[in-house]
N, C-alpha and C positions, 0 to 999 in steps of 0.2 A: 255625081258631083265630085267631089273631093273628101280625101280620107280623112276622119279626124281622131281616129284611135292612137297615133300617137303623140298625140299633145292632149290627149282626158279630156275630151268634148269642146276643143278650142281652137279656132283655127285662129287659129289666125289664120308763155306757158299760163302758165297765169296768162291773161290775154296783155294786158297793159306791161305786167313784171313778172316774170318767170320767177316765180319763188322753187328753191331747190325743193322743200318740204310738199310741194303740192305735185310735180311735174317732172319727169323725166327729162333731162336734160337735152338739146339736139344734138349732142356728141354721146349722149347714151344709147338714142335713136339710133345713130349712125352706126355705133358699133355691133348694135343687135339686127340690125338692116343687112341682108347682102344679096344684092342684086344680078342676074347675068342677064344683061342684057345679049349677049350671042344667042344665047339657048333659047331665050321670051320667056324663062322659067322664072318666077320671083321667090327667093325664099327667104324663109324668115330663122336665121338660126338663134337658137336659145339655149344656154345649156345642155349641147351636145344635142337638140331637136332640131329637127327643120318641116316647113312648111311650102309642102308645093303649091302650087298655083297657075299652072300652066294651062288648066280648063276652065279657068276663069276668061271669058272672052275679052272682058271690060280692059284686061291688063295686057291683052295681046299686042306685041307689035310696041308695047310703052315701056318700054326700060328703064324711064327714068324714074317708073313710080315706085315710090316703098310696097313691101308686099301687104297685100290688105286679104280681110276676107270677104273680099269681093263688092257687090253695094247693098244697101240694108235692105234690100228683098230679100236677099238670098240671104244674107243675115237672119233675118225673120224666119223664114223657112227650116233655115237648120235648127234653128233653135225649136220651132213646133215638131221637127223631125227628131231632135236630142231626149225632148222630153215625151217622148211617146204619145204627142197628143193628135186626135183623131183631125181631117180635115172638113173644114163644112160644119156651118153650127148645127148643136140640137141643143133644145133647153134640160135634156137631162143626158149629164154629165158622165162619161165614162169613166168609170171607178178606177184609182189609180193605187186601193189597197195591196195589191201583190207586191206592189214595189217597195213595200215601208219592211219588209227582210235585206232588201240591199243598202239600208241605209248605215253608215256607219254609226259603232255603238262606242267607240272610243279614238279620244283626236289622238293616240298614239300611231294608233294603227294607215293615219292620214298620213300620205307624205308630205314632207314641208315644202313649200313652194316659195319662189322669190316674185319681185316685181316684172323682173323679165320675163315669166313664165307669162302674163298675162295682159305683157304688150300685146296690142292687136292696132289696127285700123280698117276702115271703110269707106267706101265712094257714097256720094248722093250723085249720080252722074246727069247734070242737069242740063249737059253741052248736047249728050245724045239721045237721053229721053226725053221727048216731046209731051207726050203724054203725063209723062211725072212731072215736066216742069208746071205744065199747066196746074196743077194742086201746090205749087211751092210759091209761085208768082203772087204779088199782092195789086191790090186797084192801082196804086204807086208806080208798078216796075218792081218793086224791092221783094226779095224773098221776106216771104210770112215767117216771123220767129218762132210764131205758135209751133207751126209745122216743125221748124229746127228742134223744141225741145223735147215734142215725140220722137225723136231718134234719136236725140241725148238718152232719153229714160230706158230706148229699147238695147241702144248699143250698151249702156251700163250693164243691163243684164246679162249681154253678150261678154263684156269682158270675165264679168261672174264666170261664165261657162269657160271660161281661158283660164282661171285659176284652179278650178274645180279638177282636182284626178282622181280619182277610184280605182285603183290598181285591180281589186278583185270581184268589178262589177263584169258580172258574163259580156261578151260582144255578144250586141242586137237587143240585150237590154234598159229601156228608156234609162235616164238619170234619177233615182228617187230625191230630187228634193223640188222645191217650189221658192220664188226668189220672191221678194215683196221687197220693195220700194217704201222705205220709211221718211225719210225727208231728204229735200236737194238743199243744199248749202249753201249761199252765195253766190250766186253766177255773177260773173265782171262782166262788161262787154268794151270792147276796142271801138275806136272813134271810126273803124271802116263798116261802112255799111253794104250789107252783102248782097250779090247783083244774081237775077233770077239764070243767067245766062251761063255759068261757070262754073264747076263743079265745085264741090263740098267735101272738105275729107274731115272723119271722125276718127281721134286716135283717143287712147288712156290705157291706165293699166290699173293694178287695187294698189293701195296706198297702206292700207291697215286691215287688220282684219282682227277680230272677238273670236269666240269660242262660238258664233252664232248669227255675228253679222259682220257687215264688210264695207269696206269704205273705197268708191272706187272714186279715180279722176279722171274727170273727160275733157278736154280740149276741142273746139270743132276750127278749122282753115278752108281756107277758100283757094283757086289759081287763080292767080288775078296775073297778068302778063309774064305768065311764064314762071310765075314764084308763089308757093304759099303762103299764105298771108293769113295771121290768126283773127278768129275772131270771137271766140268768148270761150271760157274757161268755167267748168262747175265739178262740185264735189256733190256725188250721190252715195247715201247711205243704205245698204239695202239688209234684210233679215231672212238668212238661211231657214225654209221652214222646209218640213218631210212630205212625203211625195201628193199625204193628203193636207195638207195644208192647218194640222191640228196641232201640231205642237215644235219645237226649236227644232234643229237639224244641227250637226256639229259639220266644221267646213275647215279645210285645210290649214293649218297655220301657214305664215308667214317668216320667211325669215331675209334678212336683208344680204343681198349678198356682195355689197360695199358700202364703203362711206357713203356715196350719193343717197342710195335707198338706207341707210341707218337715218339718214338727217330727216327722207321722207317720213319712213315710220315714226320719227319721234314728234314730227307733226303734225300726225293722226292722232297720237296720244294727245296729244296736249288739245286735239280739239275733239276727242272725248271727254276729257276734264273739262271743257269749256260746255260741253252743248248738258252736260251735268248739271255743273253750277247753272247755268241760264233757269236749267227746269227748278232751280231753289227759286232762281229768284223771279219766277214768273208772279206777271200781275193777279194771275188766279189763286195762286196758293200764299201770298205775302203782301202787305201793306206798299204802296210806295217810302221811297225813302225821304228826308227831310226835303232834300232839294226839290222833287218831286212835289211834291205837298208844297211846297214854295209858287212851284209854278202853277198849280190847280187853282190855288187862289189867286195868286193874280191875276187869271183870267177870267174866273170868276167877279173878283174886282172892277175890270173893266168892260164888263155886259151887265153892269145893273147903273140904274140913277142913283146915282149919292146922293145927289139933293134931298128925294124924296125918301130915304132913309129906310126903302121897305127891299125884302130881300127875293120878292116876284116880281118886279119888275124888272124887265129883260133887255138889252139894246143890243145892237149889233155894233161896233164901235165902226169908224171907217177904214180901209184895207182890209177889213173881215168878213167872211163867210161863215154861217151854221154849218157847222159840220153835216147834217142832217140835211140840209141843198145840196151835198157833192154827195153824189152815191147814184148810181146806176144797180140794173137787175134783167135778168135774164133768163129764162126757163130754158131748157134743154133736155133735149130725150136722146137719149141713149140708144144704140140699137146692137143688134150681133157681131155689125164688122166695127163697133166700137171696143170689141172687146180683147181680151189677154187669152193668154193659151188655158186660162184654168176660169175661161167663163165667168169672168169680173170685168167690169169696166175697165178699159187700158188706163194706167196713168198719165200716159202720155196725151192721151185725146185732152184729161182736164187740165192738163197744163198749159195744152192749145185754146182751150175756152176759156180760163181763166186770164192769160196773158191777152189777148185780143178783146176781152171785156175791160181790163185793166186798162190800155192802150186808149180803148173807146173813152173811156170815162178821165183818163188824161189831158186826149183831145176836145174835148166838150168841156173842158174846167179849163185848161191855160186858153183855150179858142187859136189855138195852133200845134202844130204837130211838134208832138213830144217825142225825142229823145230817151231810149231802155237805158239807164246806165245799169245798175244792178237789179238780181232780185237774192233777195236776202235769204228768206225763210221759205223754203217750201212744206208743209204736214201733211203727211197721210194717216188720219185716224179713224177709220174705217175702210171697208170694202163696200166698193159699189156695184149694185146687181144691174147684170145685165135688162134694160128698157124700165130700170128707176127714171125718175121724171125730176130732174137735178133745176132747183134753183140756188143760183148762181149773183152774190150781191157783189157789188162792188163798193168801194168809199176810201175817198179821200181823208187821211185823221192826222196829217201833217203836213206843213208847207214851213221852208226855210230857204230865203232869199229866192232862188228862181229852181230849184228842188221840189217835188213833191212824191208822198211817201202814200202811196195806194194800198189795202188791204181786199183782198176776193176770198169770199165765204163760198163755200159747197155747200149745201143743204139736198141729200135726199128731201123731196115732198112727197106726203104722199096726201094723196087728192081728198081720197074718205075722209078721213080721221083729220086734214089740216096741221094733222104736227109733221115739223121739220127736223132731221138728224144733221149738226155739222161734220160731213164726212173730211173737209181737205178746207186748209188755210194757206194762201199765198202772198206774199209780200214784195212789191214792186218799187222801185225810185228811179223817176220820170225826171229830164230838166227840158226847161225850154230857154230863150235866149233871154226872155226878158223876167224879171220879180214877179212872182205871182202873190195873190192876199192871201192871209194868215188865216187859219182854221179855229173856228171857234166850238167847243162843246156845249151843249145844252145839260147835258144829265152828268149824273159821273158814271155812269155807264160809258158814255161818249170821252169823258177827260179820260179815263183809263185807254181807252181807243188811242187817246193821245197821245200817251206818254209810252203805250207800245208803240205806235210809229214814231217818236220820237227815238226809242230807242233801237228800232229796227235799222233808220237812216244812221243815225251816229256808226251804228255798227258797220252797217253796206259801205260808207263811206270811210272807213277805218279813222273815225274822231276818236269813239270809244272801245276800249276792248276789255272786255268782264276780268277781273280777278279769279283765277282759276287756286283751287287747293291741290297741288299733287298728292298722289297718293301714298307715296315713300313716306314724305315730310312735313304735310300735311301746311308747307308754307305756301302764300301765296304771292302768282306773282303774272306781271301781263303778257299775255300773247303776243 
């Protein structure tokens, strides 16, 4: 293949508004871009690095294309090649203990890396494989997004491996860490709806980075007549763990190496101070607030008889649905080639079952085809074993004007015993062209359902944005 020893395991906007703080500029691009097309070599220069590309087939004979690392096969591949993982499943796991001596034991000794270091991109080449188009294609014509966001999750890790250097890891020694996927953030998507027929390119680079985890940005575009054309923009957060996957791993800093990435970094920070406070003020650990409680009862209010003065008696008023009618479910079994290089369930596959059940249960509530604008919140709080038997709920827990706000639950099942673990939470907002009915709660189990999709929508849609405390000055102030 291609050498990756000198760039430390890596080879190498916003969709609607390019925000400086999330995305490399396309004059950053350009700069860090330099093409010959005489030679057919692509390379990617970076701080005095370059990236050949010349045995990439994909690129041959295309001069025009930025240099990528090739398409997310080979992608995948390097990465099971990076980390020393064996090929072909077995259910017991090759021990990856020798490697946790290469791990670093102090972030001095890490060299600091910039944003540029860990620009990358990659092809979905959907013009020339036939066979991959066929798993991208949906009943429509349209490319499955499912699909798109398994290769959001896997390139994300890939960029990880763009950042990552080890100066004094021996050559032919795997990488000792382990990358985990803790939540996806926001994804926008653009009014272009992407065509099964046209290729796919995935670019980003890291945005921010901890003493432990790392915040990357992914952008994915399409060729649509000759020009790329964006089509959704997400921010993944991921957590550096050690080779066996048992405790923090320390990971490169960061440092910005102009104003453009200064502005980026400081908008990683401020949405680590934001996904902070959120977790203050989740419905689980903290009462709602006045206004909140305002709105519970009013609903409350209007699903019982006044007349008859008793507070069991229940109506459904008109324009409203029981929340408890919108919700869909699904079982799902897992198998080997669902899984990641360290024999867990891929992230990427539940993102694909969850947005496609979310979708389903869209279409079955407006009774015409919905419209992805965002998905807001993605959670990963557990790990899933490989041929767990995943039930998968869907439910609708907010509707405003022709808006609605979908939530998808992961639950390991298991069959024996009947109890369920919630491993992963997804958060969707759907519109269609016309007003859909208003959502009504039964329990206050269900109004709390509520008032989190109320506040998930406010937030997807940038209505509301949390009060953050910085940490210098502990004042607060909006994103």
């Amino acid at each position: 293949m291609f050498s990756l020893r000198s760039q430390g395991f890596a080879l190498g906007t916003r969709a609607v508004q390019l925000l400086v703080r999330d995305s490399l500029s396309a004059a950053s691009r350009n700069r860090i871009v330099n093409i010959s097309a005489k030679t057919g070599i692509s390379r990617l220069t970076s701080l005095g690095q370059s990236c050949e590309m010349s045995s990439i087939s994909y690129l041959k004979h295309n001069g025009d294309l930025e240099c990528t690392a090739g398409t997310m096969n080979e992608v995948k591949q390097v990465i099971i090649q990076k980390l020393g993982i064996e090929v072909g499943y077995t259910p017991f796991v090759s021990t990856r203990e020798h490697l946790t001596q290469y791990a670093p034991v102090s972030i001095d000794k890490l060299p600091v890396r910039s944003m540029q270091d860990s620009f990358t991109s990659a092809i979905i080449p959907l013009t020339t494989d036939k066979i991959l188009k066929d798993k991208y294609v949906g009943f429509m014509g349209n490319v499955r997004l499912g699909r798109l966001m398994e290769d959001m999750d896997m390139f994300a890790v890939w960029v990880v491996h763009k950042h990552v250097l080890l100066p004094d890891l021996p050559e032919g020694v795997a990488l000792p860490y382990t990358f985990v996927t803790i939540l996806v953030d926001k994804i926008d998507f653009t009014d272009l709806v992407p065509s099964h027929d046209a290729d796919i390119r995935l670019s980003g680079h890291v945005s921010w980075v901890g003493k432990t985890s790392v915040e990357i940005v992914v952008w994915m575009e399409q060729k649509l007549h000759g020009k790329w054309q964006k089509l959704t923009r997400a921010l993944f957060l991921m957590a550096a763990r050690d080779a066996t996957n048992t405790k923090a791993a320390l990971i490169n800093p960061l440092a910005p190496a102009n104003d453009e990435e200064k502005a980026i970094l400081t908008g990683g920070e401020s949405r680590k101070h934001r996904r902070i406070q959120l977790q203050k003020e989740d419905l689980l650990k903290t009462e709602p607030n006045d206004f909140e409680q305002g709105i519970v009862h009013d609903l409350f209010v209007k699903s019982i008889d006044t007349k008859s003065r008793a507070f069991n008696k229940r109506i459904l008023p008109p324009g409203y649905i029981w929340m408890e009618d919108a919700t869909m479910s699904n079982i799902i079994f897992s198998h080997p080639e669902d899984r990641n290089a360290h024999n867990k369930v891929f992230g990427g596959f539940l993102m694909r079952n969850a947005l496609e059940l979310s979708w389903a249960l869209a279409y079955n509530f407006a009774k015409r085809r919905p419209k992805l604008e965002h998905i807001s919140d993605i959670s990963f709080h557990h790990p899933v074993d490989v041929s767990s038997m995943l039930n998968m709920q869907a439910h609708v827990i907010y509707t405003d004007l022709h808006y609605m706000e979908i939530v998808v639950l992961a639950d390991v099942y298991d069959a024996v015993t009947g109890q369920q673990t919630t491993t992963n939470s997804f958060y969707y907002t759907y519109s269609v062209a016309e007003r859909l009915p208003s959502i009504m709660p039964k329990t206050y189990h269900e109004a709390m359902y509520y008032l989190d999709g109320r506040r998930k929508f406010r937030y997807a849609m940038g209505i509301d944005k949390p009060m953050v405390a910085t940490s210098e000055t502990g004042d607060k102030s909006k994103l």
